[in-house]
N, C-alpha and C positions, 0 to 999 in steps of 0.2 A: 324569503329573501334569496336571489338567484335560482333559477331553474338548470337541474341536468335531465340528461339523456344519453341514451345509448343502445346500441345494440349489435350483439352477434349471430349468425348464420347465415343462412341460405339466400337470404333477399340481397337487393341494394338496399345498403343503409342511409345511402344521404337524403332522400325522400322522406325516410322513418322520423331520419334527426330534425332535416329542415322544420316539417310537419309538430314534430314533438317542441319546437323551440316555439315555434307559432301558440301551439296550449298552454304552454308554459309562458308565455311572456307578463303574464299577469304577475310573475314572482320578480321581474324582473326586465329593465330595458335600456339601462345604458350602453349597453356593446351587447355584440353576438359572435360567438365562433363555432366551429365545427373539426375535428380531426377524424381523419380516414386513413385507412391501411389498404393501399388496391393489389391488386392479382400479383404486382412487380415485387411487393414488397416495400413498396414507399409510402411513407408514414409524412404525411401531407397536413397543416395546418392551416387555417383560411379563420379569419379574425375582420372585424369590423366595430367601430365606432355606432352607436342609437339603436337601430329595432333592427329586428332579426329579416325585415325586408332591404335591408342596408344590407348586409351578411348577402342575401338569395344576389343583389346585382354584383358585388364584389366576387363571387365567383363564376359567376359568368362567361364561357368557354374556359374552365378552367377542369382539370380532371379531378371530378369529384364521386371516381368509381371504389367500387370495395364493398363489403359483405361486414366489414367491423366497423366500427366507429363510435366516438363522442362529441358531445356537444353541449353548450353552454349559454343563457340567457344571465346577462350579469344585473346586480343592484350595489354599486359600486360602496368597498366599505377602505382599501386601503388602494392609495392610487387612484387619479380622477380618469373619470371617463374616457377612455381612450383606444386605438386598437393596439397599442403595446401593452396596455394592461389587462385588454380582453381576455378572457381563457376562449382556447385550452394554454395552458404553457407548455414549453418544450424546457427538457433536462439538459446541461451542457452538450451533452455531446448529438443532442438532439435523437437520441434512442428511445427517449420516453418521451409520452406527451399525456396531459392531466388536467380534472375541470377540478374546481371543488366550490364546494358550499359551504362557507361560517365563518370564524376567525379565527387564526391564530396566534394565540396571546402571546406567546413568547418567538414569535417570527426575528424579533429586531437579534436578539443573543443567538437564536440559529445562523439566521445570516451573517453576522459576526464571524463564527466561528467554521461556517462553509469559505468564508471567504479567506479566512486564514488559513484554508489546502486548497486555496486555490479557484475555488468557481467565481464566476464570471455573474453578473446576473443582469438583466435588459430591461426590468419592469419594476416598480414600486411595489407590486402585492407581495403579500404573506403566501396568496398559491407559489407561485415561485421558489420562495423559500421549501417550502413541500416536494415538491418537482426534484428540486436538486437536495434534498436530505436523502431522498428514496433512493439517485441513482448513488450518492456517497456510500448509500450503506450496502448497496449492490457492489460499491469495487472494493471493499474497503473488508467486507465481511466474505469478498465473492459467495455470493450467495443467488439466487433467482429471483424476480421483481415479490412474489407472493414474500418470502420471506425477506423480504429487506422490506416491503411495505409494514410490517409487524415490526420492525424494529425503529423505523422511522419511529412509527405515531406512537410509540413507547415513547417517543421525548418529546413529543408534541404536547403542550398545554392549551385547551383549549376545545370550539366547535367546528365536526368538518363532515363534509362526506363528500366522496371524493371517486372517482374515474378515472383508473390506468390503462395507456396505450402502448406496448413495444414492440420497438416497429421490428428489434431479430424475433421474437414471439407474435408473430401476425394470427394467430389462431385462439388466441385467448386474453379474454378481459378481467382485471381486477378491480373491486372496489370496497367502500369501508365505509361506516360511519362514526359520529360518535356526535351525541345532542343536535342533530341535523336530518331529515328526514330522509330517505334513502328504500323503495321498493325496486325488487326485482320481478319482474312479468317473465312466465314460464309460459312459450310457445309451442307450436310442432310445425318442421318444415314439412315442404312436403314429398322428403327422401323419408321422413318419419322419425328424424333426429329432432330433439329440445332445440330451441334457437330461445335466447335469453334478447328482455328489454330492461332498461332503466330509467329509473324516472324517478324525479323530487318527490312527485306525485302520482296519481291514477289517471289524470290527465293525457298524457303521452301514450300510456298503453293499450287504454281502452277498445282505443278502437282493433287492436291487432288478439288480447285474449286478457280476461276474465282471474285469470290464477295470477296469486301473488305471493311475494313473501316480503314481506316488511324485516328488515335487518332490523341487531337491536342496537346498542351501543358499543362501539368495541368490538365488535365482528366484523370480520374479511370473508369478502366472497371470490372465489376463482370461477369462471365462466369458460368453456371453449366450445371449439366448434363440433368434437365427439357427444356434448349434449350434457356432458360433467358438470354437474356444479359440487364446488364444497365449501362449508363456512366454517371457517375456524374462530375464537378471540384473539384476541395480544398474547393470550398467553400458549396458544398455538392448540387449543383444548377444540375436538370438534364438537361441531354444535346439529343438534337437527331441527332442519326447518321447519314451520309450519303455511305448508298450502296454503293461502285464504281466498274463496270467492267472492269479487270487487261486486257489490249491490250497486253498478252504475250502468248507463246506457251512453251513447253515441249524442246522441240527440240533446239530452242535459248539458252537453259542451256545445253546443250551437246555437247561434240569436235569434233563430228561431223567428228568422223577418223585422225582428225588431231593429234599430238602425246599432245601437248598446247592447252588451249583458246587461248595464246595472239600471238602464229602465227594462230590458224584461225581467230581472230580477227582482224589479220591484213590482212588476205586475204580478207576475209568480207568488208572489204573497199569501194569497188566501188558500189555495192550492197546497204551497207551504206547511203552511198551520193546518190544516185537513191534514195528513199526512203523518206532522207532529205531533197533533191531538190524537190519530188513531189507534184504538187498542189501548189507550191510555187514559182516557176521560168514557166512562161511561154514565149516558145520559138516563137509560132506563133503570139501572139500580141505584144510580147518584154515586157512583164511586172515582176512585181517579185510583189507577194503580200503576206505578212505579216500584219495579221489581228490586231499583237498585236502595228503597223506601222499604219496601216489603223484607228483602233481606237482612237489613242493617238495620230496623227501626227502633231499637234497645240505644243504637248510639243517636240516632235524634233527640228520642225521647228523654234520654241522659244527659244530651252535652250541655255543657254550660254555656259555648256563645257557639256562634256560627263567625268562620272569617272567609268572602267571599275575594276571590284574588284575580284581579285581571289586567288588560289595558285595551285604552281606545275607546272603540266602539263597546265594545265586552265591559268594562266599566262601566259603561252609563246602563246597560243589562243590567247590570249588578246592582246600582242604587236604586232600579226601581224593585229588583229582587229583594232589597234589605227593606224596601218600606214595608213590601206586600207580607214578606213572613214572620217580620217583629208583629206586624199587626194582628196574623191570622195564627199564629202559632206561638205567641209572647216568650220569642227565644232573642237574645240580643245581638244583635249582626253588625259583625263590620267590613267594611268594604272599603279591598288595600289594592293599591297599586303597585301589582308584581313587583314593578321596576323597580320599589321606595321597600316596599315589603323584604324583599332578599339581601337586601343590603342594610339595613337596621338589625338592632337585637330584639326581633319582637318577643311576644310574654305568649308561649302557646305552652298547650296544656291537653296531656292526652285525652282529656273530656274534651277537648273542643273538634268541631266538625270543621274543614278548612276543604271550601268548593271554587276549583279551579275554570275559569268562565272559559274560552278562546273557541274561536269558529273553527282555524285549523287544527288544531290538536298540539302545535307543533312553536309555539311564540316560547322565544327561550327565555322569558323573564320569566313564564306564568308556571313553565318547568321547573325553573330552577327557585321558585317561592314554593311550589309546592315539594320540592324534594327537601329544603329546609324544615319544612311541616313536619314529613316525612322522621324526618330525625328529631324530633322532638316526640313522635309516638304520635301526632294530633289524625286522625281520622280523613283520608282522602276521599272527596265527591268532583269527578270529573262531567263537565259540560261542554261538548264538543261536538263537531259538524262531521269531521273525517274518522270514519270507523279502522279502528287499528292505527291514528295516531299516536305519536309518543305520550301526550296526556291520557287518553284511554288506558294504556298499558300501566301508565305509571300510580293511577290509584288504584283504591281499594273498588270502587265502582263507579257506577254515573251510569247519565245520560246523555244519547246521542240525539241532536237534532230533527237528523233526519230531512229538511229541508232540501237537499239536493245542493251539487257543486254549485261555489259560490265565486264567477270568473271576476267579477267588477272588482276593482280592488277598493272602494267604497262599498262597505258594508250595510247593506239595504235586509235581505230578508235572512239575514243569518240575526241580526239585530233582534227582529220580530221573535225568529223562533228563538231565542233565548230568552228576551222575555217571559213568553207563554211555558216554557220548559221553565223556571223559576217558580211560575205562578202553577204551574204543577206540582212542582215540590212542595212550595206551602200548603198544598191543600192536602195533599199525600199525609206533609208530616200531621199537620193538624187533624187528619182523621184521623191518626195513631196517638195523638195528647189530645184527641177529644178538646182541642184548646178554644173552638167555636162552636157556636150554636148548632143544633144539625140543621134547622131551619134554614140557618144564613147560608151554609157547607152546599146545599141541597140548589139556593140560588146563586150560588158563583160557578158551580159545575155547568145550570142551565144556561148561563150566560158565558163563560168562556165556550159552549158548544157553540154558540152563534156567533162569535167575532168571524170566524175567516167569510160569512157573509156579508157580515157589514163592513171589512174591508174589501170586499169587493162592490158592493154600496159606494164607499171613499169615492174608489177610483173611478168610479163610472160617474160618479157628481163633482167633481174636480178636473176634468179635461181642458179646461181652460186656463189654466196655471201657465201653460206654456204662449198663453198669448199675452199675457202682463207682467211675466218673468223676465220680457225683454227691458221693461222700464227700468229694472235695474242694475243691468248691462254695468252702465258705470259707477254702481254706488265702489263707496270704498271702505265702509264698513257698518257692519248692522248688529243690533242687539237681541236676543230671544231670550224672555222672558216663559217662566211657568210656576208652579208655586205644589207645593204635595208631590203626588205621584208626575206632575209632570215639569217641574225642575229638572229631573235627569232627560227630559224631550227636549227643555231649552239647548241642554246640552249639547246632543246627540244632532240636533240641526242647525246651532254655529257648527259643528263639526262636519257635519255633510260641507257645508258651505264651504267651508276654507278649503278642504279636500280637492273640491273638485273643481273650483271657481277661483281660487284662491286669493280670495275677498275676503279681509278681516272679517269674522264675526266670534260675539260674545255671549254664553248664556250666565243667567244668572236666576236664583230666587225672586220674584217679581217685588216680594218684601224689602230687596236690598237694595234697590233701585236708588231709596232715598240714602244710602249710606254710599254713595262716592258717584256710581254710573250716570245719576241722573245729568248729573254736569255735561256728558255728553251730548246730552239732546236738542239736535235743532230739527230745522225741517229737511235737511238734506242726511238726516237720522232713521234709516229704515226699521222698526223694531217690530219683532215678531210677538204674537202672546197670545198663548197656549190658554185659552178662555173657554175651557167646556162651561153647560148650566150643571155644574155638580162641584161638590166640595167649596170651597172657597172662594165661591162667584164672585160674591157683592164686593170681596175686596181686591181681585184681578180688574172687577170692575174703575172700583179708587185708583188702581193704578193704572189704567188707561187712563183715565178722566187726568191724571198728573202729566203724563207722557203728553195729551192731544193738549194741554194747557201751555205745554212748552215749545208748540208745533213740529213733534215726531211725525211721523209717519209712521201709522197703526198697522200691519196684516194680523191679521185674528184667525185662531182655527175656533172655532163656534158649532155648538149642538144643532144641528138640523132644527129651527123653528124658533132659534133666537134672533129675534131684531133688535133686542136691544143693543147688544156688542156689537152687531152687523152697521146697525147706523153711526156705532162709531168710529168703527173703523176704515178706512182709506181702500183697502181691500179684504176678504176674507173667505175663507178655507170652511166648510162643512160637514161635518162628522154625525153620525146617528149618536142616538143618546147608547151610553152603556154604566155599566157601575163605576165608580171614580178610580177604582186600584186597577181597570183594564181599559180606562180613556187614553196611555199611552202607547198603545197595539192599533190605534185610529187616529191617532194627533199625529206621528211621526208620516204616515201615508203622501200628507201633502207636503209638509217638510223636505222631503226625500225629496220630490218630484220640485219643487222649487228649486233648490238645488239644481235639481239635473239641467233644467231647460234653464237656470241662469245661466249656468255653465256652457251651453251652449249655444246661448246667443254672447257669447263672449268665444266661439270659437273654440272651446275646451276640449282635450283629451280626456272625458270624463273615464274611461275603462284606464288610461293609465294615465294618472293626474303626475308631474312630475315630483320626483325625488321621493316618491313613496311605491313600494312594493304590497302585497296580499298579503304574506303571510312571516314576520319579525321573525324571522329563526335565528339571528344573531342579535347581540346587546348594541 
């Protein structure tokens, strides 16, 4: 939610930031702004209303030189969409200027009480509020921005990370976070001094250098242009950093010809899962090893339930995680919705295993269920895409995806690879409780080695999705049916749908059809139904046969070599056969891709659907 940027030394910065807002827009797109400190000393703000290509014509001949600077991609949470609300904000007296990322809870009683010595304020956000705490506690304590930044966000309740600019200090950057993601990129100009970046993300940096340091919570960093960094906490205790080298390249941020990221991310798929499975599934001794399994497996084989915590897309990962490891490891799973999760009194037990799902590492529901966990003693398993995210750090262990950056903000093959990282874990634990046959253990190993070919199979017998995805341009809402392991696919493809098409659609159990949905059904009723030849044919089949009785309109995704389902359906989607618990690793393929091309023959911003961001860093 929202993307920053920034950077100091040697270069022009406003190229760095423009650039870095453009990566970063996937966090965010309602406004854009940028602040600059040039050679004079003038500490410059430039703000716009929609996409950060609104921002690049709004300055235009305007002087946008200087060597410091930040900058801001917004997803608006206090205050609508607006270029008064845009960051960066400026502090009364217009000395400081500041982005931030999160919320803060107690904005309305700060502002309250700013306004009763007096400040002024121009905008609806809570950043604002922040802005003018910082400069209060600079006149008020005279003290330097670093140390009134620490005394500020001592009163602050809440999520932020945040970017200070002063314009009488042109040589030096301040920033903080706290439950909000926040890296620093360590450069070298080329006088041979450090020249520092910022970034929500990996995104912005990349392409300039490879070295990071991920802030933790609660840390302040001071930047300048002699190459100094130093991190203190709130409580002013220095801290030492740790280096880390970003496993990403240039080119993983590029569409790569495709006209989308989230159709080349969906084609990326099989590729994907190669990647995820490597080093991890061995075919020739039958084994699957998961180190974060291998270490800990005393608390598998122990716990009494597993509680899988996510949202979104990561939730429907998760229910088909709960089928596949009740089934293969007969431990009982439940799967909570962070959002529901953290705010309940749930019953956790330091026997229990409690696995955090999220692509970025960084959804502050899925944070903040798991640090309830946390405090109960339950045993933390993080599943996560971005290496040195806050969910990484914050449990006990896990696994990382591994999939590569995920720009779309419809979540296509981070979906996948969490899937198949689930369906590794169950096989993991269950070769440690011996809880399956080794026969059976031996064929689900052979079989998950060959999905990422038979979803590339999918995609290459599916190309034609985009030529009959136009028929339903103007439907206005559709139903997806599935039934076992692939109910949570119904899911997951009303969800694509509404994301990015913003077409009602609804999943549902195909069994439940007859308890309320059916009433829906005429013939201007699109309904999709997830009808592999495995598990619970004959009665997927019954309920087509109810649906084509009430004149629905049938899409089927169907096993390669079924005509039975194929004649009855209106249209239909083709999948190779596989085992029933990995049919939804090849049923979502064409899903996905329906979605996409309906969405654009309906003219869709399918990379940034409106009023939705990538990555939930705030409630």
């Amino acid at each position: 939610m929202c993307g920053i940027v920034g950077y100091i030394g040697d270069q022009e910065a406003y190229p760095i930031l423009i650039k870095g807002l453009h990566r970063l827009e996937y966090r965010g797109y309602d406004s854009a702004g940028i602040s600059l400190i040039n050679a004079q000393g003038t500490l410059s703000v430039y703000k716009a209303k929609g996409k950060v290509s609104a921002l690049e014509k709004s300055v235009e001949g305007k002087d946008v030189s200087g060597t410091i600077g930040i900058a801001h991609t917004r997803w608006a949470t206090h205050g609508e969409p607006n270029a008064t609300n845009a960051h960066p904000h400026f502090s009364q007296s217009k000395n400081l200027s500041l982005v931030h990322n999160g919320i803060i809870e107690n904005y309305k009683a700060l502002r309250t009480e700013l306004e009763k010595n007096g400040m002024t304020f121009c905008s609806e956000t809570d950043t604002e509020v922040l802005v003018q705490l910082v400069e209060y506690m600079m006149n008020t304590h005279r003290c330097d921005l670093y140390t009134a930044v620490q005394l500020a966000l001592k009163n602050v309740i809440g999520a932020y990370a945040i970017a200070i600019l002063e314009k009488s200090h042109p040589d030096q950057l301040v920033c903080a976070r706290k439950g909000s993601p926040l890296i620093i990129g360590v450069g070298t100009t080329s006088s041979g001094r450090k020249e520092f970046y910022l970034g929500s993300d990996a995104t912005p940096i990349i392409e300039y250098t490879n070295q990071v340091i991920y802030l933790n919570d609660e840390e302040i960093a001071i930047m300048d242009r002699t190459g100094r960094l130093d991190i203190t906490n709130l409580s002013n205790v220095k801290q030492t950093p740790q280096l880390v080298t970003l496993q990403m390249n240039l080119d993983q941020l590029e569409k790569g010809g495709y006209p989308h990221f989230m159709l080349k991310e969906i084609w990326e798929q099989p590729n994907a899962l190669r990647t995820c499975i490597r080093g991890r599934l061995n075919v020739v001794d039958k084994d699957v090893l998961l180190s974060g399994i291998i270490d800990h497996k005393d608390k598998f084989i122990n716990c009494r339930r597993i509680i899988i915590c996510a949202c979104g897309t990561s939730w429907h990962s998760a229910l088909i995680g709960k089928y596949f490891i009740e089934e293969a490891c007969q431990i009982p799973v439940e799967v909570e919705y962070a959002s529901e999760f953290r705010y309940r009194n749930p019953v956790i037990r330091p026997d229990d295993v409690v696995i955090a799902v999220s692509q970025s590492g960084e959804t502050a529901d899925t944070l903040a269920a798991i640090q309830l966990a946390k405090e109960h003693g339950a045993f933390l398993y993080g599943i996560c895409n971005v290496i040195g995210s806050s969910i990484a750090r914050a449990t006990h262990t896990g696994t990382y995806l591994h999939v590569g950056p995920e720009i779309g903000v419809a979540s296509t093959k981070a979906f996948t690879g969490q899937v198949i990282t689930l369906c590794l874990l169950g096989l993991a634990i269950a070769k440690e409780k011996k809880s399956i046959p080794e026969d059976l253990f031996h064929l689900l190993v052979d079989e998950l080695q060959k999905i990422p070919d038979k979803m590339q199979w999918t995609l290459e017998n599916n190309k034609d999705i985009d030529k009959f995805a136009q028929m339903f341009t103007y439907c206005k809402n559709f139903i997806y049916l599935g039934r076992g392991y692939n109910y949570p696919v119904a899911l997951e493809g009303a969800l694509k749908l509404k994301e990015i098409s913003y077409i009602h659609a609804e999943g549902y159990p195909a069994a439940e059809m007859k308890h309320g949905p059916i009433a829906l059904i005429d013939e201007e009723m699109p309904v999709v139904v997830i009808a592999p030849k495995r598990g619970m044919y004959e009665k997927v089949v019954s309920n087509i046969q109810e649906i084509k009785s009430r004149k629905g309109k049938i899409i089927s995704v169907v096993t390669e070599g079924d005509e039975v389902v194929k004649n009855m359906s209106d249209y239909s989607f083709v999948i190779p056969d596989t085992r029933d618990c990995f049919v939804p690793l090849l049923a979502v393929i064409p899903l996905q891709l329906l979605s996409y091309y309906v969405a654009i023959s309906k003219g869709r911003n399918v990379d940034q659907p409106r009023n939705l961001a990538k990555s939930v860093t705030v409630e």
